[in-house]
N, C-alpha and C positions, 0 to 999 in steps of 0.2 A: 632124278638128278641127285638126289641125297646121298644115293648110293655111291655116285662117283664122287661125289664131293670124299666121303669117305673115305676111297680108294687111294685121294689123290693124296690125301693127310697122312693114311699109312703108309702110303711107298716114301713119302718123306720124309717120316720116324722111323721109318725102319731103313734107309739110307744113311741118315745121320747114327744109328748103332753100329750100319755096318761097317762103316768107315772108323767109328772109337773104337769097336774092335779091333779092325787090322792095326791100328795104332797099339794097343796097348799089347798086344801080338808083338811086333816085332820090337815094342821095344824091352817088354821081356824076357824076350830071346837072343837081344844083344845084338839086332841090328843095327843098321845106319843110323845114327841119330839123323841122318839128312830127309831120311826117309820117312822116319817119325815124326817131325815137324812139318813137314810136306803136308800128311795124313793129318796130323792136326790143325792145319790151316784148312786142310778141304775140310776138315767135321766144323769148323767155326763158321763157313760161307754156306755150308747144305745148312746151318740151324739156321741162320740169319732166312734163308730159303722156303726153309719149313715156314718159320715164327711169320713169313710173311704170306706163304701160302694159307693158312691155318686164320689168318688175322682179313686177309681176304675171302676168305668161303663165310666166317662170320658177316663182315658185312654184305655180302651178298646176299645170305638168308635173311636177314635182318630188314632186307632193304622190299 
């Protein structure tokens, strides 16, 4: 089960990059800024997601 615990922490970190990425992508490219804050509203709610996925598999092992 560790494994998946695992699994589920990286697809989380690695959502929350993928998402700062496209952000910082279009807004160096001189995109929408509508779209840039869009993008950085989703990378603020995938952390808040992570930080709660991550804060739960601890108490879960712990427990």
């Amino acid at each position: 089960m560790s494994d998946l615990s695992n699994m589920i922490v990286f697809a989380a970190v690695l959502a929350v990059a993928f998402v700062l990425l496209l952000g910082l992508v279009n807004m160096l490219r001189g995109g929408s800024a509508n779209r840039s804050q869009h993008l950085m509203r989703m990378r603020v709610l995938l952390q808040f997601l992570a930080i709660v996925i991550i804060m739960g598999i601890i108490w879960w092992r712990a427990a």
